[in-house]
C-alpha positions in Angstrom: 112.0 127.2 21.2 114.7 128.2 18.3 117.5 125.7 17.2 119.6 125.9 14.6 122.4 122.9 14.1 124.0 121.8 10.9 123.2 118.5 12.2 120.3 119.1 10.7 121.5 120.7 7.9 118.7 119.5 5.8 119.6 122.9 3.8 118.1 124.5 0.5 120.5 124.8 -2.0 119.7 124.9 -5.3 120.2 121.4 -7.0 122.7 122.6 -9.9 124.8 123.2 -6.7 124.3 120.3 -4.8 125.3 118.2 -8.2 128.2 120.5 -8.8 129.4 119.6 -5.3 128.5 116.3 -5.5 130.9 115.7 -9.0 133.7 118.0 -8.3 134.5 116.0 -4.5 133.8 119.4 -2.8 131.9 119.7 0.4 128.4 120.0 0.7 127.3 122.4 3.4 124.2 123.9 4.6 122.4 125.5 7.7 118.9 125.7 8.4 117.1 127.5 11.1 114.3 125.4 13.0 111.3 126.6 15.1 109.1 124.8 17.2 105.2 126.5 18.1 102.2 124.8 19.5 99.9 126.8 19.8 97.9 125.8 23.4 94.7 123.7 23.2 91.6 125.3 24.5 87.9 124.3 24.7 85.8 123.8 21.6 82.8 126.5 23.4 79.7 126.9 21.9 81.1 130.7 21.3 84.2 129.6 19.8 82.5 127.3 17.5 79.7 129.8 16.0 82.8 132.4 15.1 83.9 129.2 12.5 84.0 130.4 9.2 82.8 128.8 6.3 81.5 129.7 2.7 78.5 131.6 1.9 75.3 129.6 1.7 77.0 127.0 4.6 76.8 126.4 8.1 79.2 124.0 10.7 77.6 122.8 14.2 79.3 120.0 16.4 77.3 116.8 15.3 79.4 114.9 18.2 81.4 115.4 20.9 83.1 113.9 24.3 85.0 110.7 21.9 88.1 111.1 23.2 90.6 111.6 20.2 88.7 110.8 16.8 90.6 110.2 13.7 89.6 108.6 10.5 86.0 108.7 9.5 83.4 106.0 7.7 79.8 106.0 6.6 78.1 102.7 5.9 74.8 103.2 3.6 72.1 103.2 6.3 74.0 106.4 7.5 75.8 104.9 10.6 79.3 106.6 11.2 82.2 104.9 12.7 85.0 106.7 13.9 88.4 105.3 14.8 90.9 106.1 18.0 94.2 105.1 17.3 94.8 106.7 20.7 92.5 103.9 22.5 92.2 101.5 19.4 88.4 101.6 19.3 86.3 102.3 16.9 82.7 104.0 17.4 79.5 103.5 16.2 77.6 107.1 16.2 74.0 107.4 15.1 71.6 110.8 14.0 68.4 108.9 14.7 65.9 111.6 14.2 67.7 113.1 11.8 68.3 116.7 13.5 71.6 116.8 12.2 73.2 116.0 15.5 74.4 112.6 17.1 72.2 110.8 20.1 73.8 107.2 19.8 77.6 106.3 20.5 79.1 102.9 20.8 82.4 101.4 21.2 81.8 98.4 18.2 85.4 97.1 18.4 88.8 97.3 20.1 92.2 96.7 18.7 95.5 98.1 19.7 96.2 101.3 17.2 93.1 101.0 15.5 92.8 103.7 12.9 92.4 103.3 8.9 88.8 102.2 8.0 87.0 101.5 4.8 83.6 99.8 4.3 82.3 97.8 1.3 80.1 94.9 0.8 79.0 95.4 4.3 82.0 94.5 6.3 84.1 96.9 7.8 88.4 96.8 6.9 90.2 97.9 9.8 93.9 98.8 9.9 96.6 98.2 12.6 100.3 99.8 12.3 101.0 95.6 11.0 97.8 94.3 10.3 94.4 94.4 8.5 91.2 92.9 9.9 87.5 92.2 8.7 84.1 92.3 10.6 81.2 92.3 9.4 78.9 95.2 10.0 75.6 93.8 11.8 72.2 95.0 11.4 72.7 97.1 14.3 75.3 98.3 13.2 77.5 96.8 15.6 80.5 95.1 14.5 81.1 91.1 14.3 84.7 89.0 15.1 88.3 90.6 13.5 89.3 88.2 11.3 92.8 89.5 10.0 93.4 89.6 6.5 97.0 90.5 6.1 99.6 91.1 8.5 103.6 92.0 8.4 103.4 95.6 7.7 106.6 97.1 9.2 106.7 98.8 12.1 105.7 102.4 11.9 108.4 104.6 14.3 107.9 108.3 13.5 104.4 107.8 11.4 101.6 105.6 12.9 98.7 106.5 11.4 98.0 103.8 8.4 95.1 104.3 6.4 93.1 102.1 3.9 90.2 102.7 1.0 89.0 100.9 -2.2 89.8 101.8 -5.6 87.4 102.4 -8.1 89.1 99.2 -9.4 87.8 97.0 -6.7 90.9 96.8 -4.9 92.2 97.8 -1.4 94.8 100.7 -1.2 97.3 101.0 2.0 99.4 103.7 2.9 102.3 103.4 4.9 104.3 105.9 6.4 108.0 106.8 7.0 109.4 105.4 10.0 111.3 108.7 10.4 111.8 112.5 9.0 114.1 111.6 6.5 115.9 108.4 6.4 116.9 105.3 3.8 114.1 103.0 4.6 115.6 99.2 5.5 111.6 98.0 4.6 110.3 98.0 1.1 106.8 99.0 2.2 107.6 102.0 4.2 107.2 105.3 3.0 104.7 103.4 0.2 101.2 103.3 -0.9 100.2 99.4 -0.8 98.2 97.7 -3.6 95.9 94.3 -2.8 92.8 92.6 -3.3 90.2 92.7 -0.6 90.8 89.2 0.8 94.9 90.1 1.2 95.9 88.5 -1.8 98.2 90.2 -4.5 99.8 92.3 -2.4 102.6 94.9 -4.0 104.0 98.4 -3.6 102.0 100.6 -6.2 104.5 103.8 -5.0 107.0 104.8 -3.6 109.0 107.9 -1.8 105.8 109.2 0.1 106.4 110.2 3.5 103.6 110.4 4.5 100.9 109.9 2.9 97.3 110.0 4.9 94.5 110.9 2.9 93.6 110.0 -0.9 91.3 109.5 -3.3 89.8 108.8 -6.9 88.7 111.8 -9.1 85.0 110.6 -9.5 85.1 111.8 -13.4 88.8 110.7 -14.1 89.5 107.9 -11.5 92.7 109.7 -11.2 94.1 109.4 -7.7 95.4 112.1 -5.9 96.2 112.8 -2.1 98.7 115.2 -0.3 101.8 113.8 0.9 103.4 115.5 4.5 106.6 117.3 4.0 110.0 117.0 5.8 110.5 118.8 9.1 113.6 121.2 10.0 113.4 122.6 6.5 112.8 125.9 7.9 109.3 127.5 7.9 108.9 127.6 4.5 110.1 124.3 3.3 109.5 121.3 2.8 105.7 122.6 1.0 103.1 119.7 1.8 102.4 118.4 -2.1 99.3 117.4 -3.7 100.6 114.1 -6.0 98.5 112.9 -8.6 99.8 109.0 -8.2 100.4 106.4 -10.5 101.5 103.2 -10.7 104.8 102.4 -10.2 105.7 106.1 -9.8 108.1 107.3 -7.1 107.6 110.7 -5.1 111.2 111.6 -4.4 111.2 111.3 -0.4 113.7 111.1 1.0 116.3 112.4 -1.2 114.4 115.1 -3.3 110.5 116.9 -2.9 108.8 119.5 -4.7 110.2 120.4 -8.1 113.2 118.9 -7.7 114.7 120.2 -4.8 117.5 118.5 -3.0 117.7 117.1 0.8 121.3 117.1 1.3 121.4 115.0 4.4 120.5 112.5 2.5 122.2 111.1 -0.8 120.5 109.3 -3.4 121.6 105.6 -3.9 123.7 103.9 -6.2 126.2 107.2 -7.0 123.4 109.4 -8.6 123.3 113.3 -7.9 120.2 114.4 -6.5 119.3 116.0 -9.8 119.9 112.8 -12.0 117.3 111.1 -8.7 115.0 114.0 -9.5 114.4 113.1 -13.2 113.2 109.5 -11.9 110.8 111.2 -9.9 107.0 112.6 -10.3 106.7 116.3 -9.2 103.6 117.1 -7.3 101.1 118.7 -9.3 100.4 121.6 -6.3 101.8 122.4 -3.1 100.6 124.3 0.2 102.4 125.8 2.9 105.2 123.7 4.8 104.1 122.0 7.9 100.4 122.5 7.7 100.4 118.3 7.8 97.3 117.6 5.2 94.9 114.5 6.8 92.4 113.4 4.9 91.3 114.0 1.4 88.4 113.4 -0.3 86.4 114.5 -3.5 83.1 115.8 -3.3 80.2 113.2 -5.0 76.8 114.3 -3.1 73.7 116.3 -4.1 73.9 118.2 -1.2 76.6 121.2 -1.7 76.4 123.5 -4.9 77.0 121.9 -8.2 80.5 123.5 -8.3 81.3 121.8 -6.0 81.3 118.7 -7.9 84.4 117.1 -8.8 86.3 119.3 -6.5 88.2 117.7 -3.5 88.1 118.8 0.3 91.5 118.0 2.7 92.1 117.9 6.3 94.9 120.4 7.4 96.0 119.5 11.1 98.3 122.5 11.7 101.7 122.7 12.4 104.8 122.5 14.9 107.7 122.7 13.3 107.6 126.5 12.4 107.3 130.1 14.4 103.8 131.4 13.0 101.2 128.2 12.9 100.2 127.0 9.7 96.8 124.5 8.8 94.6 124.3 11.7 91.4 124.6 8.8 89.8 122.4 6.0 90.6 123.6 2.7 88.8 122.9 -0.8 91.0 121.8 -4.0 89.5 123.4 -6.7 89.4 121.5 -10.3 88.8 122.7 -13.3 88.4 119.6 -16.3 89.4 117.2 -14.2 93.0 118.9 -13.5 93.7 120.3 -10.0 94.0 124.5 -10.2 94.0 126.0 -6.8 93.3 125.6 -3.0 91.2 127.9 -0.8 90.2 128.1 2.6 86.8 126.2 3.2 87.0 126.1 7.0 88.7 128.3 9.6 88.8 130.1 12.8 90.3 127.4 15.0 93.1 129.1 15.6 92.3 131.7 18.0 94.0 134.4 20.3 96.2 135.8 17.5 97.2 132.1 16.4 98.6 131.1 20.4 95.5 129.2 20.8 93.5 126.4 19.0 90.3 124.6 20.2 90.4 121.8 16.8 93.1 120.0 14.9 90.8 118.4 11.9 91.8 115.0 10.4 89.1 112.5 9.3 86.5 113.3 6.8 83.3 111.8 5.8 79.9 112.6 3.6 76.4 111.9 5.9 74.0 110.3 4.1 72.1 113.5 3.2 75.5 115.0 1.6 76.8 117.2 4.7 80.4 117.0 5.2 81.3 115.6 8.4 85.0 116.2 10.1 86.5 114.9 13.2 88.7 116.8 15.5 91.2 115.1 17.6 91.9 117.7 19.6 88.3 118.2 21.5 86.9 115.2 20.9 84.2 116.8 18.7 83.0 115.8 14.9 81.7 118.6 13.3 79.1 118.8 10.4 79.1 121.7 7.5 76.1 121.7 5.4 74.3 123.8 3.3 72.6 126.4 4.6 68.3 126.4 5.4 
């Protein structure tokens, strides 16, 4: 399918152009071309899965299957995953019990309308909602105990469900909370934020602000810096909007709705209170990388374990879903964020092959990421039901 409509003139011109037109009462115009492509599901084979490609000195196997749509991934210290299903609202218990590096145990440990950020500390288990967060705490089992909800009135989520949660090396409990739409003035101050409080609800504040959607994060485990990559806006064309890796801070704004990568000007949507897109742009942090549009990053997470090669250490791996919104299919892999002193530098492929028959067909969408106990890297696929498990080669 092929549109193109000034109605969604979400255009690219330049912003010295946009400001010009802005100050001299001239019209601003612009036309984009929009494509839609989804590539068609097909099954996660045993054949399809041993053509995966990964790095030298690696190898990926399916650690799980059959758990309907997986999303967000947790390990508590005894090595007991749970995976959440904002699709059912459950979350899973899955257990390696002899250690063969593939699942025998599964468990639904707890149900709850669109279930799907989780974090664990202190042995309890934080479980987000689209408007609330909940407690239980993790039993020797490793079953789950009562909900208890910690904080509620998050606003309504429209266009982008899928809240997440995770501590800071601070000791306190970071939310993020998407757009309700593509592009739109948000009517609720927590939407299109990340969400700072401490683990019993209290203290609760926007930490930033103009991020769209921003799923996966976390801390630099040298720095403590956080960083995460923040989705793009759709109908940008196939090129545009890049997905951007932000280093956050606090109090910093990321620019959505009315500006994104370096500056860059949406023109279907004015920044407030008179100000040219360019004059919005200098109240704005740029993102410090960005990756092709649409890809729609997942998770992200930096790499602490013993288990991959030293190198690896301090570098960050990120989910990349793959795309819709453009005529040749972007993401559909896991990619690796290389570092060099603590700075971001570069991102290469570290998993791919899902997309198959020339890009029309795909047997995995990865989105939630997790290290095993013994260092392996563990990612879910919502697509196929399967969570797969790269580690280093025998």
């Amino acid at each position: 399918m092929k549109t193109s409509n000034t109605a969604l003139a979400i255009g690219l011109a330049f912003a010295f152009s946009a400001a010009t037109a802005q100050n001299s009462g001239q019209p601003i115009t612009a036309s984009m071309e929009g494509h839609i492509f989804k590539p068609v599901k097909v099954p996660a084979t045993d054949e399809r899965v041993r053509q995966l490609k990964v790095p030298t000195g690696f190898t990926i196997t399916k650690f799980a299957e059959n758990l309907n749509k997986p999303r967000m991934l947790a390990v508590n210290t005894d090595g007991t995953i749970y995976a959440t299903d904002r699709d059912k609202g459950t979350v899973t218990m899955i257990r390696d019990t002899n250690n063969d590096g593939k699942a025998d145990q599964q468990k639904v440990v707890a149900t709850k309308k669109d279930m799907h950020g989780i974090a664990l500390r202190d042995g309890k288990a934080y479980l987000m909602t689209v408007n609330s967060i909940y407690t239980a705490p993790i039993n020797k089992d490793g079953s789950l105990g009562e909900l208890k909800e910690i904080a509620k009135g998050f606003p309504e989520a429209g266009q982008h469900a899928d809240r997440t949660l995770e501590f800071g090396p601070d000791g306190m409990l970071y939310i993020q909370v998407g757009s309700t739409c593509n592009a739109c003035e948000e009517t609720h101050e927590e939407n299109a934020t990340l969400v700072q409080m401490k683990p019993d609800g209290s203290g609760r504040r926007v930490y930033a602000k103009g991020l769209r959607n921003f799923i996966g994060f976390d801390w630099h485990p040298q720095t403590k810096e956080l960083y995460g990559f923040d989705h793009g806006i759709d109908w940008l064309g196939d090129t545009t909007q890049k997905e951007e890796l932000n280093k956050i801070v606090d109090g910093g704004n990321y620019g959505w709705p009315y500006v994104f990568e370096n500056g860059k000007p949406n023109l279907a949507d004015e920044p407030p209170q008179g100000m040219t897109w360019e004059e919005y742009a200098k109240k704005t942090v740029f993102p410090v990388l960005t990756y092709d549009a649409h890809a729609a990053p997942m998770d992200f997470l930096f790499y602490n374990g013993s288990q991959f090669p030293q190198e690896y250490k301090g570098d960050a791996i990120a989910t990349m879903h793959g795309s819709w919104n453009r005529s040749e299919p972007a993401g559909y892999k896991v990619v690796r964020v290389r570092f060099d002193n603590g700075q971001p530098k570069r991102i290469e492929d570290f998993v791919t092959g899902f997309l198959v028959d020339g890009g029309k067909s795909q047997f995995g969408r990865p989105v939630g990421l997790a290290y095993h106990k013994d260092g392996s890297l563990l990612i879910a696929d919502d697509a196929n039901g399967v969570i797969y498990r790269v580690a280093k080669s025998k």
